[in-house]
C-alpha positions as CSV (number, residue, x, y, z in Angstrom):
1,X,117.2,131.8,41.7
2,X,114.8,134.3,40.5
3,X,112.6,135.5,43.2
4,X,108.9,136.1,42.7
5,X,107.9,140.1,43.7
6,X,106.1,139.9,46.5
7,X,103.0,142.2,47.6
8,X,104.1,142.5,50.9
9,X,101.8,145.8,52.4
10,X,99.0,143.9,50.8
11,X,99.7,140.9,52.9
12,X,100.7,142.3,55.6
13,X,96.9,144.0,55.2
14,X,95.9,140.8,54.8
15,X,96.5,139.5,57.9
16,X,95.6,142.3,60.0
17,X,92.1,141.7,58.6
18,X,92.0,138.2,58.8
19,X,92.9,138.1,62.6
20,X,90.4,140.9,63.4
21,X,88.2,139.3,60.7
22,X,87.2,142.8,60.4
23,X,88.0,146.1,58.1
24,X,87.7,148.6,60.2
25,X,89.3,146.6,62.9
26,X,92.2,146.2,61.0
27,X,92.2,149.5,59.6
28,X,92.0,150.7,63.5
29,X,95.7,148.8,63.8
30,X,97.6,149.9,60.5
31,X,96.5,153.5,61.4
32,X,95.0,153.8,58.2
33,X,91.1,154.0,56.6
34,X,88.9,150.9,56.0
35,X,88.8,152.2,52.6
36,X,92.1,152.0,52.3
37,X,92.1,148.5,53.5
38,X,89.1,147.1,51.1
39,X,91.2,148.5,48.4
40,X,94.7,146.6,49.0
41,X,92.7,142.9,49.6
42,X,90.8,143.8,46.1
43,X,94.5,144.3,44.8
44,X,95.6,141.4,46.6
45,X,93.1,138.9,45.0
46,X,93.3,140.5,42.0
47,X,97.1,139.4,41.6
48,X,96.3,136.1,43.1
49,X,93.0,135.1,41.1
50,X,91.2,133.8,43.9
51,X,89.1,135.6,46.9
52,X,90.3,136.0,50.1
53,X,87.1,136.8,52.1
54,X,83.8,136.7,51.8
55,X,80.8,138.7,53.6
56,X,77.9,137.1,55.3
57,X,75.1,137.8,57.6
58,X,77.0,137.2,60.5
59,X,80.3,139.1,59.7
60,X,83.3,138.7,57.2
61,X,84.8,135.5,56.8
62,X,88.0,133.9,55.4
63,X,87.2,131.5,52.2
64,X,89.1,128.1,52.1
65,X,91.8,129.7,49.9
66,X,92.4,132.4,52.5
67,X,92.5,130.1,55.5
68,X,95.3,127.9,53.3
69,X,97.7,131.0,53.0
70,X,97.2,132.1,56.3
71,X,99.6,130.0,58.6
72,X,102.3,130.0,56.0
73,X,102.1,133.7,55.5
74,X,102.2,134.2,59.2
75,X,105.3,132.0,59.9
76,X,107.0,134.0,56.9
77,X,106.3,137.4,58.9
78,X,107.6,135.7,62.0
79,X,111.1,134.7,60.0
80,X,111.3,138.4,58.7
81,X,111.0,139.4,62.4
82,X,113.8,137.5,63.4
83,X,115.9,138.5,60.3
84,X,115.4,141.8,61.3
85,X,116.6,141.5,64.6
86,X,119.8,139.4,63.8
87,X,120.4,142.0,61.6
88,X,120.4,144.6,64.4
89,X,122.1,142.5,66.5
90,X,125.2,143.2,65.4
91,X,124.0,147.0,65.3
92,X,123.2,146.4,69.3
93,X,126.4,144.6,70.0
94,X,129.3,146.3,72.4
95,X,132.3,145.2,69.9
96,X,134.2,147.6,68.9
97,X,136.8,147.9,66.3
98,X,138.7,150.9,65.5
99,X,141.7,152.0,63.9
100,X,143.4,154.8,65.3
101,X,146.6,156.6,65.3
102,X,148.5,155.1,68.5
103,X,149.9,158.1,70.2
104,X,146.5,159.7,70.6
105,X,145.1,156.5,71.5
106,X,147.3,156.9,74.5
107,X,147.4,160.4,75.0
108,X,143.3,160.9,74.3
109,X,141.7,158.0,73.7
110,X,141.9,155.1,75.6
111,X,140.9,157.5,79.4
112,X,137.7,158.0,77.5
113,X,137.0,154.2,76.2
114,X,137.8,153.2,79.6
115,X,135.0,155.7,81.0
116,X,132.6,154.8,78.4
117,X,133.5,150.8,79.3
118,X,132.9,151.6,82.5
119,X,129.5,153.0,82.4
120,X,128.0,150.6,79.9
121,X,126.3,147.4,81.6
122,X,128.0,144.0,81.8
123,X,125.4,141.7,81.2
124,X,127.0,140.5,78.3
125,X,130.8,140.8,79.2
126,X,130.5,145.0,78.4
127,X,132.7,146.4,76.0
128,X,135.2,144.9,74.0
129,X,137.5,147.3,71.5
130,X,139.5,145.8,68.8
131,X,142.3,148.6,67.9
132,X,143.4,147.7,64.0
133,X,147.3,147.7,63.4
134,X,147.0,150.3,61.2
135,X,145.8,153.6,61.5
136,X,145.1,154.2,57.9
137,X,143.2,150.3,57.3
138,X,140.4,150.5,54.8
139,X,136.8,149.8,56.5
140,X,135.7,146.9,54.4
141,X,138.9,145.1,54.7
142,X,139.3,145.3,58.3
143,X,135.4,145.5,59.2
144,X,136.1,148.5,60.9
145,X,133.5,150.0,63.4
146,X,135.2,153.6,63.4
147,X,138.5,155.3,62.9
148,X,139.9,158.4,64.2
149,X,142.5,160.0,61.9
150,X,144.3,163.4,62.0
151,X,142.7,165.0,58.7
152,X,141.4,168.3,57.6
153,X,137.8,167.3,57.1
154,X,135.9,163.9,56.9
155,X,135.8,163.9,53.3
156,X,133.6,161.0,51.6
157,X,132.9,159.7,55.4
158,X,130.7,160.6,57.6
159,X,132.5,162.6,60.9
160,X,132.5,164.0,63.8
161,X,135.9,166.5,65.2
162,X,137.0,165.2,68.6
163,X,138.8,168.1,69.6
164,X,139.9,171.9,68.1
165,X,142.3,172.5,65.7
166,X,144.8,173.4,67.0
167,X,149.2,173.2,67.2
168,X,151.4,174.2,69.4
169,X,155.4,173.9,69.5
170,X,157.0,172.0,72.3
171,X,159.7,170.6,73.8
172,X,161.4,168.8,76.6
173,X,162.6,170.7,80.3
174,X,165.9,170.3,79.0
175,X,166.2,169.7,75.0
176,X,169.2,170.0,71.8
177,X,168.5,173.1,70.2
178,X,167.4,171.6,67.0
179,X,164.0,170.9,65.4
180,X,162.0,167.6,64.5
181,X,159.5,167.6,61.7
182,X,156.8,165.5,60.8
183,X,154.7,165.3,57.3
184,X,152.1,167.4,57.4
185,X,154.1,169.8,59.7
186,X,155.6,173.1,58.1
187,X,158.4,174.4,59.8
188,X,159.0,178.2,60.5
189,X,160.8,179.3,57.2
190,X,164.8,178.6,57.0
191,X,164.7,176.0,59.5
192,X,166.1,172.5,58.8
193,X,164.9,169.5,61.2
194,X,167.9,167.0,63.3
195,X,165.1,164.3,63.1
196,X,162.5,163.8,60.0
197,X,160.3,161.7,61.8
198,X,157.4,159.6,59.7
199,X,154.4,160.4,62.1
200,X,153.3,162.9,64.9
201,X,153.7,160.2,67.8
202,X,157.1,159.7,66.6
203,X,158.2,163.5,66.8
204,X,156.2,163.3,70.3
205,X,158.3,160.5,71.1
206,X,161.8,162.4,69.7
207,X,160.6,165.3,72.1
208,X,160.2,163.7,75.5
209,X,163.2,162.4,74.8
210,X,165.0,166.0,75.0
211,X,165.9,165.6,71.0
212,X,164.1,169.2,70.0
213,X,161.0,170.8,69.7
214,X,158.2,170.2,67.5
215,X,154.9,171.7,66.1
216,X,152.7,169.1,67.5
217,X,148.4,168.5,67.7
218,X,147.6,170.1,70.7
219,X,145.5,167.7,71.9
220,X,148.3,165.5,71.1
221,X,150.8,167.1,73.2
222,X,148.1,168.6,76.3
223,X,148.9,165.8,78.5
224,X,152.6,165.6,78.8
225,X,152.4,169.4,79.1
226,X,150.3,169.1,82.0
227,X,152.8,166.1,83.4
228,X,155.6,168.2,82.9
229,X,157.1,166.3,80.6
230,X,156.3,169.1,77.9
231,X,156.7,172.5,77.8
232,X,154.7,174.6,75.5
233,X,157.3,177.0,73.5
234,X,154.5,179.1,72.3
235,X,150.6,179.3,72.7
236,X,148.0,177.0,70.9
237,X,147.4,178.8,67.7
238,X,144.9,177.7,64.7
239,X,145.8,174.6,62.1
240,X,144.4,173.0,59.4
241,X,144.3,169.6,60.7
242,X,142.4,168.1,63.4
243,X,141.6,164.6,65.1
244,X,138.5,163.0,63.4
245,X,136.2,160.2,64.7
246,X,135.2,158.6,60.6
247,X,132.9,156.1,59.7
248,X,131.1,155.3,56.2
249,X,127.1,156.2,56.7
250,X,126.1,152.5,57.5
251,X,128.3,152.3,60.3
252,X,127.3,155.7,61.6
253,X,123.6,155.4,61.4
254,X,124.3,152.0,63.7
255,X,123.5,152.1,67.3
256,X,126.4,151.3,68.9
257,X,128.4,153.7,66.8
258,X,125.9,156.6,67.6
259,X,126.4,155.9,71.2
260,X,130.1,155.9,71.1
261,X,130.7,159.2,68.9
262,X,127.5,161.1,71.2
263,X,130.0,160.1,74.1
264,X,133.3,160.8,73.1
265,X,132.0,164.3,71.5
266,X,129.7,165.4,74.2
């Protein structure tokens, strides 16, 4: 159904004045001249063909045609109010779901979702995270919140880099002499992998597991280092990839995405 194009400033003029049963009063609330004010209740009436108000010796007035559009007008402003706010509601709400490559959920994410859990208030059971079964799930078809997803750049997304770009080769205490590639990962020249393994958490996996070393996200191999599971073969140097928090611009102007990505790249 075809909806009729509302004046909505001009009402919303309307009823300032009406309740104030005053101009200037009114214009005193919208923060703007009484001028400006006489002028959008002429244009009002004009596209309604009646007259909204009429001036006497004591004062302005509403005529019988404004007094009938005033309580329906005024419940109508009440129902956008609460469409607004179910409509931020979900903005406002602590569910989170997030797709996210599962190795660096475990090495790098999931400390820092439990901190940020942690310090949110439980009123209404605190945070809850849904974690997508795949990393690479399209936002629309998963209603995804966020993703995080080892990229060179956020491309047609809005993003945010969670930590440096940076690789480092590394390998078990005791490991084969042999090397395990990933795609993405370019191996020193001449080399040919034991393992071709289909993602970075599997090559991290092939690693701890004594198998051979690897060119691995730093930030993707920093905490086994520091466990000694890991030892670093050479020193973080620069790559072209990096960890990325992504989101299309609706979800990141939402609340409860800006307060996740402020906290997780503070």
């Amino acid at each position: 159904m075809k909806r009729t194009h509302l004046p909505l400033n001009a009402l919303r003029v309307f009823d300032a004045a009406a309740r104030h049963l005053s101009f200037t009063r009114a214009a005193d609330e919208l923060a703007v001249t009484p001028a400006a004010v006489g002028q959008q209740i002429r244009a009002l009436e004009d596209v309604l063909g009646v007259v909204l108000f009429r001036r006497t010796s004591k004062g302005l007035e509403l005529t019988p045609e404004g007094e009938a559009g005033l309580d329906p007008l005024r419940e109508g402003f009440l129902s956008f109010e609460e469409s607004v706010a179910a409509m931020q509601a979900g903005q406002a709400s602590d569910h989170y779901t997030i797709a996210v490559p599962r190795e660096f959920y475990a090495e790098w994410l999931a400390p820092r979702l439990a901190v940020f859990q942690a310090g949110t208030p439980n009123d209404s059971g605190g945070v809850q995270y849904i974690l997508a079964p795949d990393e690479h799930a399209d936002f629309t078809e998963a209603n995804l919140d966020i993703a995080i997803r080892l990229v060179d750049g956020p491309g047609d997304l809005q993003g945010v880099q969670l930590v440096p770009a940076l690789r480092v080769t590394v390998a078990a205490p005791k490991h084969r002499d042999a090397w395990i590639d990933w795609p993405g990962m370019t191996l020193p020249e001449g080399l040919n992998p034991c393992i071709r393994a289909g993602s970075p958490g599997q090559a991290l996996a092939s690693a701890l597991a004594g198998m051979g070393r690897t060119i691995l996200p730093h930030a993707l191999a920093e905490g086994a280092i520091a466990r000694g599971n890991l030892i670093a073969l050479t020193e973080p140097e620069p790559a072209i990839r990096s960890y990325w928090l992504l989101a299309p611009p609706p979800q990141w102007r939402s609340k409860k995405v800006r307060n996740l990505v402020g906290f997780l790249s503070s």
